[in-house]
C-alpha positions as CSV (number, residue, x, y, z in Angstrom):
1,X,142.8,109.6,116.2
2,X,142.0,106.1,117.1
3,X,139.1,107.2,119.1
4,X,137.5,109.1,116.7
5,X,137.5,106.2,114.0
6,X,136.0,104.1,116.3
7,X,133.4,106.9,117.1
8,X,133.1,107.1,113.1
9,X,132.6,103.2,112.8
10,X,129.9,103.6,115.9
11,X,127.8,105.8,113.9
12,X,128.1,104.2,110.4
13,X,126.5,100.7,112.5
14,X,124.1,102.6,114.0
15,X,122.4,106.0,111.5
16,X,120.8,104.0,109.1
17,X,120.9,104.4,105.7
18,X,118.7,107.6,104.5
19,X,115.4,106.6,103.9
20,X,115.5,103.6,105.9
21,X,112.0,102.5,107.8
22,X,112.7,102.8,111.4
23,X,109.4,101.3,112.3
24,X,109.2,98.0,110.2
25,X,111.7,95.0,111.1
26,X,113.9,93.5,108.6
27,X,112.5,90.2,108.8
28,X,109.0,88.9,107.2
29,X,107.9,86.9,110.6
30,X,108.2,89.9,112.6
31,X,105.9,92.3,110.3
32,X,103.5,89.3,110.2
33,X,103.3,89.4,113.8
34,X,103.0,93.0,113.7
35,X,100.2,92.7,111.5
36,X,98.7,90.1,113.5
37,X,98.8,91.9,117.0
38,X,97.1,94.8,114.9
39,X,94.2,92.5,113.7
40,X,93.9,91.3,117.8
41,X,94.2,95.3,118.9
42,X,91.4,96.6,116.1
43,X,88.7,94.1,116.9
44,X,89.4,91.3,119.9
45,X,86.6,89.4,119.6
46,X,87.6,87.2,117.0
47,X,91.0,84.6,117.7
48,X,92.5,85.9,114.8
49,X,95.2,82.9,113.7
50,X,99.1,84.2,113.6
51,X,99.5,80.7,111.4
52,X,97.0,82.7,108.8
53,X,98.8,85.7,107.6
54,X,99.6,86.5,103.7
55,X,101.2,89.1,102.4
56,X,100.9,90.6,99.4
57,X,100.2,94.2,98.0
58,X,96.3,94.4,98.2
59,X,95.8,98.2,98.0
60,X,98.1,98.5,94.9
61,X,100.6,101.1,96.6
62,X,103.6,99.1,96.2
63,X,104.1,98.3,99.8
64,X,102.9,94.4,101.5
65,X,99.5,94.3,103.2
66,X,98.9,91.6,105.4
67,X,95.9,89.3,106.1
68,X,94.8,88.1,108.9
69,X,92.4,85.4,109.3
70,X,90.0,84.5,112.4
71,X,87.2,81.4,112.6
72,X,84.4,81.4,114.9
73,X,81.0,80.4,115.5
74,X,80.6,79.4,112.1
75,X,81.9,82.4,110.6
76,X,85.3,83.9,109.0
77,X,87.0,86.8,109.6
78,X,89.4,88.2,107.5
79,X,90.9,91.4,108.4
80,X,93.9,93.1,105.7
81,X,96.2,95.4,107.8
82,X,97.7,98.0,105.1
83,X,101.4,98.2,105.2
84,X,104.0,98.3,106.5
85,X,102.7,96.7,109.2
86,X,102.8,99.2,112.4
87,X,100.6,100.3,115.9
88,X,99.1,103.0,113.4
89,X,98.4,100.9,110.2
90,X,94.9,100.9,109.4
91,X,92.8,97.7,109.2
92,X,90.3,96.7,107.6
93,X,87.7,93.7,108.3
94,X,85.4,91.8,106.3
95,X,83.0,88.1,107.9
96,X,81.7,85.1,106.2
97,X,79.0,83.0,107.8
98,X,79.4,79.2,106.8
99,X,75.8,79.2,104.9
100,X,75.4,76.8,102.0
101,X,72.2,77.8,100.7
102,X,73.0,81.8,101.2
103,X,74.9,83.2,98.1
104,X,76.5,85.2,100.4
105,X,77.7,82.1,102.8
106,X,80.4,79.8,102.9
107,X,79.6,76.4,101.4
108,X,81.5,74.2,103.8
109,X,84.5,74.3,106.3
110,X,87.0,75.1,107.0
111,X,88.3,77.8,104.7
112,X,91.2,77.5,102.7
113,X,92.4,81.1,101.7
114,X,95.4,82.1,99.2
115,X,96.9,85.3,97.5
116,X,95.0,85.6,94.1
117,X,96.7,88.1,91.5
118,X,94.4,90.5,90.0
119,X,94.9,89.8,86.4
120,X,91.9,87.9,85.6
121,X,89.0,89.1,82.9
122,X,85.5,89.9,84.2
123,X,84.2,91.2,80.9
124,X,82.2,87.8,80.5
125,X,81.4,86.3,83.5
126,X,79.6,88.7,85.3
127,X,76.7,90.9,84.6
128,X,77.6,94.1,86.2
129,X,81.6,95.5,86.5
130,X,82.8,94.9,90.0
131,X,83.0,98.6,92.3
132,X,86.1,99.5,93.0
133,X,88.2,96.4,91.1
134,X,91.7,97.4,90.1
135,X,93.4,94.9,87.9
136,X,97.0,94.3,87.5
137,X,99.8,92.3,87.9
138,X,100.9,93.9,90.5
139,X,97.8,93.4,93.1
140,X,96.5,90.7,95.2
141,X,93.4,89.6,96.2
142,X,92.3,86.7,98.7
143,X,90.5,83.9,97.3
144,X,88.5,82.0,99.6
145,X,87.3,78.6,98.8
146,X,84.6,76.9,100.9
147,X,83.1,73.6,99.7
148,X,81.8,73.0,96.5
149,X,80.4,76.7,95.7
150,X,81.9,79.4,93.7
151,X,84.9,80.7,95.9
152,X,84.6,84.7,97.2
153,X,87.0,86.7,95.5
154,X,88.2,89.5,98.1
155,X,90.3,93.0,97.3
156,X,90.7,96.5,98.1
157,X,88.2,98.7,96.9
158,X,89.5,101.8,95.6
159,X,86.5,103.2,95.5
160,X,85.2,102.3,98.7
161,X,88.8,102.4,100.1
162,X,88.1,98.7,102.3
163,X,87.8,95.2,101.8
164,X,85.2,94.2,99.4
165,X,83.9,90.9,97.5
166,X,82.6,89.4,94.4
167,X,81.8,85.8,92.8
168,X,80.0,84.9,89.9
């Protein structure tokens, strides 16, 4: 009798609970590190920075997405690994050169990037809606702020179904 409580206590510790995630760790650091060695294994040119990541739910499915940043020669990197973060999660990558008088360049450097919720109104500021744009609560974007310019607003196209950009 006493060995087959034991064997019952064994198995309670070690079956999870049903629908349990076998594939994502329990703690935050380790699916940023995930997410990070994804970033390095999808495109290892770039010294994408494990200090960087943010997580937030960028593809509006309810589940953490992580970003990943990388600077280099002038440039940033940012690439959003869809979660949870795993070998197979897909990736997607999006650059910025450091170009003050391009409207699609960085005005100055370094970078400071932060989650952006989605729950702002377009209908004035810009001419044309933006492709793909979902807005809600619930959604994060990047925001990217580079000098003394307009910063680049980046999401998830759900249209396009990738990173994507806008700024007034």
């Amino acid at each position: 009798m006493r060995a087959m409580l034991r064997l019952l206590v064994v198995l309670v510790l070690l079956v999870p609970a049903a629908g349990a995630d076998l594939s994502v760790p329990g703690d935050e650091q380790s699916r940023k590190a995930i997410a990070h060695a994804r970033a390095v294994r999808e495109d290892p040119r770039w010294p994408w920075n494990p200090e960087t990541v943010l997580a937030g739910d960028m593809n509006c499915d309810g589940v953490d997405d992580y970003c990943v940043s990388a600077c280099a020669d002038s440039c940033l990197f940012l690439a959003v690994v869809l979660g949870p973060p795993a070998d197979s999660s897909r990736v997607s990558i999006i650059g910025f050169e450091c170009n003050p008088i391009s409207q699609y360049g960085l005005g100055g450097w370094p970078p400071r990037l932060r989650l952006e919720a989605l729950t702002y109104d377009l209908t004035h500021g810009l001419e044309h809606p933006v492709r793909g744009l979902r807005f809600s609560p619930k959604c994060n974007g990047i925001l990217i702020i580079a000098g003394q310019i307009d910063p680049f607003h980046v999401f998830w196209s759900d249209e396009d179904d990738q990173l994507s950009w806008w700024r007034l």
